[in-house]
C-alpha positions in Angstrom: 14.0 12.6 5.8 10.0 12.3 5.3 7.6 14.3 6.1 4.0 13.8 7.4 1.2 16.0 7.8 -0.7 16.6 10.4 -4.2 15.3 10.3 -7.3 16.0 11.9 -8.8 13.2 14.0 -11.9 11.9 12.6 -13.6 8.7 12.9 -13.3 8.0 8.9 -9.6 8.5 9.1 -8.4 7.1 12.3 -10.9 3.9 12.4 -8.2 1.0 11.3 -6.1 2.0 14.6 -8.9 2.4 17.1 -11.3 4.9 18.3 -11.8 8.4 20.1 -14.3 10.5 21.8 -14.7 13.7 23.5 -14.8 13.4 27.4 -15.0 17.1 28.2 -18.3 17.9 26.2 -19.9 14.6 25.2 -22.8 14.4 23.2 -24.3 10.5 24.0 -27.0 8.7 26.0 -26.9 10.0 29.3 -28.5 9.0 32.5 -29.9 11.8 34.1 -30.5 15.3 34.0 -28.6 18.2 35.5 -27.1 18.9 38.3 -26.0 15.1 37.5 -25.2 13.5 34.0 -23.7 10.1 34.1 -22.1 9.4 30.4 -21.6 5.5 30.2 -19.3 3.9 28.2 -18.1 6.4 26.3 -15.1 4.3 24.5 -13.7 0.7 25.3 -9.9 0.2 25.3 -8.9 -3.6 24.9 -7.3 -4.8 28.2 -6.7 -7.9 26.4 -7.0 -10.9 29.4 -6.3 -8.4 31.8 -9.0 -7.3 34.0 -7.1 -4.1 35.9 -6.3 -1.3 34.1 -3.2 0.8 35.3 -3.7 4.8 34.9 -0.2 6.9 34.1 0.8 10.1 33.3 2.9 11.0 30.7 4.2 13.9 30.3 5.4 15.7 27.4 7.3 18.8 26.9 7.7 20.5 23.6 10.5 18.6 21.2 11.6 18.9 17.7 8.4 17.5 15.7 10.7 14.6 14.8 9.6 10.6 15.0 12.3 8.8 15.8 10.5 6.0 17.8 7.8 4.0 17.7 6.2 1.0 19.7 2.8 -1.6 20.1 1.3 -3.9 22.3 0.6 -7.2 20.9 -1.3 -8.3 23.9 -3.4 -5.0 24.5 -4.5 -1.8 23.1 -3.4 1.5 25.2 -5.8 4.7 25.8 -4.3 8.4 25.9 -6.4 11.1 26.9 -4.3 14.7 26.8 -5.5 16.3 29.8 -4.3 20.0 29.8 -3.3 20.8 25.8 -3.7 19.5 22.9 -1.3 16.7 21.7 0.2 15.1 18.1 0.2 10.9 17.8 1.3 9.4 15.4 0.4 5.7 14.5 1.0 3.2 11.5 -0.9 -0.1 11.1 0.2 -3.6 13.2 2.7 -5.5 11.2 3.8 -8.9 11.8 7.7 -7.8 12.0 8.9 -5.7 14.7 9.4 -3.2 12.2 7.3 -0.2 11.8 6.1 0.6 8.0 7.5 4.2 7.9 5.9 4.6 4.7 2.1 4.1 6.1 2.9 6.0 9.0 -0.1 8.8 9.9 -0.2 12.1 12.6 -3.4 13.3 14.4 -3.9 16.0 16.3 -5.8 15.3 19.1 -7.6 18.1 21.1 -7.4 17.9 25.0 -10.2 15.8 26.8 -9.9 13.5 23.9 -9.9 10.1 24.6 -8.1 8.1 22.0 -8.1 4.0 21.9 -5.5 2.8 20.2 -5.7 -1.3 18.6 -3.6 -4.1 20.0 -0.3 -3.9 17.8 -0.8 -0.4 16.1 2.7 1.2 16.3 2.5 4.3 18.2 4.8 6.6 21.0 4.8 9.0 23.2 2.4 12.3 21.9 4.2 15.7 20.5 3.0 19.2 22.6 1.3 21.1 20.3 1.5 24.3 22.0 5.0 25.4 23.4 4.3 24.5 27.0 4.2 20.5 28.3 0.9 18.6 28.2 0.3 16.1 30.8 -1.5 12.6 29.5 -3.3 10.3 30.9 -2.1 6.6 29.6 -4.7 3.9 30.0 -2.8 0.1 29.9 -2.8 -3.0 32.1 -0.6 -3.0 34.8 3.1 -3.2 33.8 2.8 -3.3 29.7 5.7 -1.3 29.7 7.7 -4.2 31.1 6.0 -7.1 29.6 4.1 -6.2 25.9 6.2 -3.4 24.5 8.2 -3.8 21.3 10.4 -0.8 21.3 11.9 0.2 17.1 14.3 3.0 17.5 13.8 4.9 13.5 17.5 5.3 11.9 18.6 8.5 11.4 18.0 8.4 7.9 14.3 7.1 8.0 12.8 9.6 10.5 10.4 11.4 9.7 9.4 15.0 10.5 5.7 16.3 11.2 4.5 18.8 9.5 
C-alpha cells in the first residue's frame, strides 16, 4: 500500500485541479464598509451548461485515512466548502480512461470556510475529518451529477493508498 502526504493547500500546488479561497475571513475587493461588506465573486465553480447549481451536504465522520475510492465529473467541476472542521481531499489529474492515476495522486488539507473548486474531470471523493469528530460539507454541483456525470473507480485492495 502507498502512502501520501498530506499537503498544505496553496495556490502553487493545487492550481492544475482548480482553485480555493477563504470565505470566513476574505481579504478581496469589497463593496462597502462596515456594518455591511459584500465580497463578490470570490471563486467560480464550472457548472458546465448548467445554469442551477444544487447545494448538498456531505457529511463526514472520522474513518481510517485510507483512499479506496475516487470519482470526476466530465461535464462539470464540483465545489466543497467544509463548514464546521477542517477536512483532507485528495485529487489526481483528469485522465482520459476511467482509471484514476494512483501514482499522481495528491492530499490537501483544507481549513474550514474554505471554498475549494475542483476542475471538470479531476478525480476526487468524499473529504477525510481531520479532527475526530464529523465535519459537515457543503457540495456545490448541478442538479443531479451524482446520477448523471459521475464515474465512480473503486481502488483494489492492493493499490490503496494511505494518508499520511
Amino acid at each position: 500500500m502507498r502512502t501520501v502526504n498530506i499537503q498544505e493547500l496553496t495556490l502553487e500546488r493545487f492550481h492544475i485541479y482548480g482553485s480555493f479561497t477563504n470565505m470566513l475571513n476574505p481579504k478581496l475587493p469589497k463593496i462597502g464598509e462596515p456594518p455591511i461588506e459584500f465580497f463578490r465573486d470570490m471563486l467560480f465553480v464550472n457548472l458546465g451548461r448548467q445554469t442551477q447549481v444544487s447545494c448538498s451536504v456531505c457529511r463526514v465522520e472520522p474513518r481510517p485515512p485510507v483512499i479506496d475510492v475516487s470519482e470526476f465529473h466530465s461535464y462539470c467541476g464540483e465545489g466543497m466548502l467544509p463548514l464546521d472542521g477542517d477536512a483532507l481531499i485528495h485529487v489526481a489529474p483528469a485522465t482520459a480512461s476511467s482509471e484514476i492515476p494512483l501514482d499522481q495522486v495528491e492530499v490537501f488539507r483544507v481549513p474550514k470556510g474554505t471554498l475549494v473548486s475542483i476542475h471538470p474531470g479531476v478525480w476526487h471523493h468524499a473529504p477525510y475529518a481531520v479532527q475526530n469528530e464529523a465535519v459537515n460539507v457543503l457540495i456545490l454541483l448541478p442538479e443531479r451529477t451524482y446520477a448523471n456525470d459521475c464515474v465512480v473507480y473503486s481502488i483494489p485492495e492492493d493499490l490503496r493508498i494511505t494518508i499520511r
